[in-house]
N, C-alpha and C positions, 0 to 999 in steps of 0.2 A: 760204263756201268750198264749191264743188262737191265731193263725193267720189262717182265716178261706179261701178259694178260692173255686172258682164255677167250674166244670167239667162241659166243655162243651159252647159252642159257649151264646150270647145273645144278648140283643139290649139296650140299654139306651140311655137320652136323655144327651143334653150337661148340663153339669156343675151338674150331678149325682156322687154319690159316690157310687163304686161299689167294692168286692172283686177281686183279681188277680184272673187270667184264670189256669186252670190246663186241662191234655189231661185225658184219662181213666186210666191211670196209676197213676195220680195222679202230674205226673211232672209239673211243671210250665211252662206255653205256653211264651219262649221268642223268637219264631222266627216271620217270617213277619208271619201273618196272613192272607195276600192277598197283591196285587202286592203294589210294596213300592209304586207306583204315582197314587194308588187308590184311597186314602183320597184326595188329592188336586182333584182330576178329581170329585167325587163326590159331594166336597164342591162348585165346579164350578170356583175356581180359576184356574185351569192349562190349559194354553194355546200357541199353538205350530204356527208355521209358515215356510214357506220354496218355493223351487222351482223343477220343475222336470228340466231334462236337457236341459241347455241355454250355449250357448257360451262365455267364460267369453277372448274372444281373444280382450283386451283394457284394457290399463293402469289403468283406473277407478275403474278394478276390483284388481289393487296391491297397494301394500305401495308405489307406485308412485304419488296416486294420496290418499291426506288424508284430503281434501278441501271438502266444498259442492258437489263437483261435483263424488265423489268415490260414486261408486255402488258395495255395500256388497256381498258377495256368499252368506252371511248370515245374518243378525243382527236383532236387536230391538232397538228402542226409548222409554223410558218412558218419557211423557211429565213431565215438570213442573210443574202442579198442578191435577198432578193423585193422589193422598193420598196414593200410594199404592208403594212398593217396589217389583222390578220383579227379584226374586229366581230363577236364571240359573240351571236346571238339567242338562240339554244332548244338543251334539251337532251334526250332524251327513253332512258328505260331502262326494260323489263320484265325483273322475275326472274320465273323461273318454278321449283319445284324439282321433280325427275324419278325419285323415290324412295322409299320409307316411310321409309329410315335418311339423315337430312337433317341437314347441319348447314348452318346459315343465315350468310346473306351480310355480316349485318350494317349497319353504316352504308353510304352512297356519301359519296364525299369527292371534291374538286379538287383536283390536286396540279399545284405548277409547275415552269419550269426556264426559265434563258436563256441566252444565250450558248451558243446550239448552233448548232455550223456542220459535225459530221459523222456525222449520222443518217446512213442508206442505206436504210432500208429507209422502208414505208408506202403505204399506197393514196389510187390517184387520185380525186379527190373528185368526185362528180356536181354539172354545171352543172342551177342551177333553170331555166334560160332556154330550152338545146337536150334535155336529158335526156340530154346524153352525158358521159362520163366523160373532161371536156378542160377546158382553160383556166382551170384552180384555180393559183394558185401554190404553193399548203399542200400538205400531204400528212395524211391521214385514218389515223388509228389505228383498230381495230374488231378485238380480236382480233389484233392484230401487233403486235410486240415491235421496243421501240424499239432497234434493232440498232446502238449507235454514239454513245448517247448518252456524253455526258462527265459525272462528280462524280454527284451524287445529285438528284433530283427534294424538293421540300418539301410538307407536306401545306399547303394555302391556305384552305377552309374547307368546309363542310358544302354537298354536292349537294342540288338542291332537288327529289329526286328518290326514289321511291316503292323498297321491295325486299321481302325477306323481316324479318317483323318478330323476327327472333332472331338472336343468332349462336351459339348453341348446339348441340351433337347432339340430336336428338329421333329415338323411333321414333312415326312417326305410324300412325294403325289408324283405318279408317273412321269412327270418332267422333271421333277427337282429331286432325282436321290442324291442320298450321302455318298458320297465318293466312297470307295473301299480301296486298300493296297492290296495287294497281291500276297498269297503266300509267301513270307521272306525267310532267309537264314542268317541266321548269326553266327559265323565261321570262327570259332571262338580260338581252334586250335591251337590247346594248352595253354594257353595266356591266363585263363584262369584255373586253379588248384584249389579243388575241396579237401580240406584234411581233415584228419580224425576229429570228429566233435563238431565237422564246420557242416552250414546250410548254405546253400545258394536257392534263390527262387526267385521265379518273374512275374512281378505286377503289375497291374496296369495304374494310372493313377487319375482316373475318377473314381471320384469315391462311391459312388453307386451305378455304375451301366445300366442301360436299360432297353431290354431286347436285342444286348449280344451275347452272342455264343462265340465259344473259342477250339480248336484242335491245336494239337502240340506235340512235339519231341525234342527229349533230349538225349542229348549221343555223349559218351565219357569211357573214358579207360580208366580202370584199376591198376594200379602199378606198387607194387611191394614199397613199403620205405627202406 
């Protein structure tokens, strides 16, 4: 039996039948070919949201507060009758604290919710495709307060994601700062699924911070049901 493959790059259109890819050697091309969230960015589904640094010093921003009135460091809403399923990739959070008398942020956490159909508020999420702030069905948490939620959000489990290594008060002084983690990412890829009606958002869990600020993004594909 012949099994025949093409050396060398090409173009085809969808729903073509084509031979397997091979390099000059002859080997069978099975690594990425281009960046793994190239395909959704190009098909125009992937689309990301966030905020630069905002002070997240109020209970709103912890598992204290898991009502309407909790404001995400990060999340998304898929509505109720988007047809589309929102594909979590990555998640990314810097804390930074802005103070000597600091009390730290503590864990970050995932919290969820479903069956929501009358949010109102939340931000347009930026296409990876055009760079414009269009053609998301979601709506992006960063800093806004889920205005409309119904019943309570649940905590869902431990963010894979860097903060202040305390949640304590400390007065810091030139030799004694608070430790900070680095920028980290939560490589969620697709393992988690926002669907019609669902939330996802990340809190931190002191219940009141004081004198941090946080930046954030989150990256997800829209994908038809």
């Amino acid at each position: 039996m012949l099994n025949e493959i093409r050396v060398g790059t090409g173009t085809s259109a969808d729903g073509a039948v084509n031979p397997a890819r091979a390099d000059k050697t002859l080997a069978a091309v099975t690594t990425d070919a281009h960046g793994r969230f190239q395909e959704a960015a190009l098909r125009g589904g992937l689309f990301s949201t966030g905020m630069t640094i905002t002070s997240i010093n109020n209970a709103t921003f912890s598992t204290a507060t898991l009502t309407a009135s909790a404001t995400p460091i990060i999340g998304i809403w898929n509505p109720a009758n988007s047809g589309k399923n929102c594909v979590i990739l990555q998640a990314k959070v810097q804390l930074v604290n802005t103070a000597l008398q600091v009390t730290g942020a503590g864990a970050l956490v995932w919290v969820v919710s479903t069956n929501q159909a009358a949010i109102t508020t939340g931000l347009t999420p930026l296409s990876r495709l055009s760079l414009a702030a269009s053609g998301s069905v979601a709506k992006g948490y960063a800093g806004t307060v889920l205005t409309g939620l119904s019943g309570s959000m649940v905590v869902y489990e431990a963010a894979g994601l860097g903060g202040v290594l305390s949640n304590l008060s400390t007065l810091q002084t030139a030799v004694g700062l608070m430790p900070l983690a680095a920028t980290f990412v939560d490589n969620i890829d697709g393992a988690i699924i926002v669907p019609p009606g669902g939330v996802l958002a990340c809190l931190c869990t002191t219940n009141a911070p004081v004198a941090i600020s946080a930046a954030s993004s989150l990256l997800w594909e829209e994908v038809n049901i």
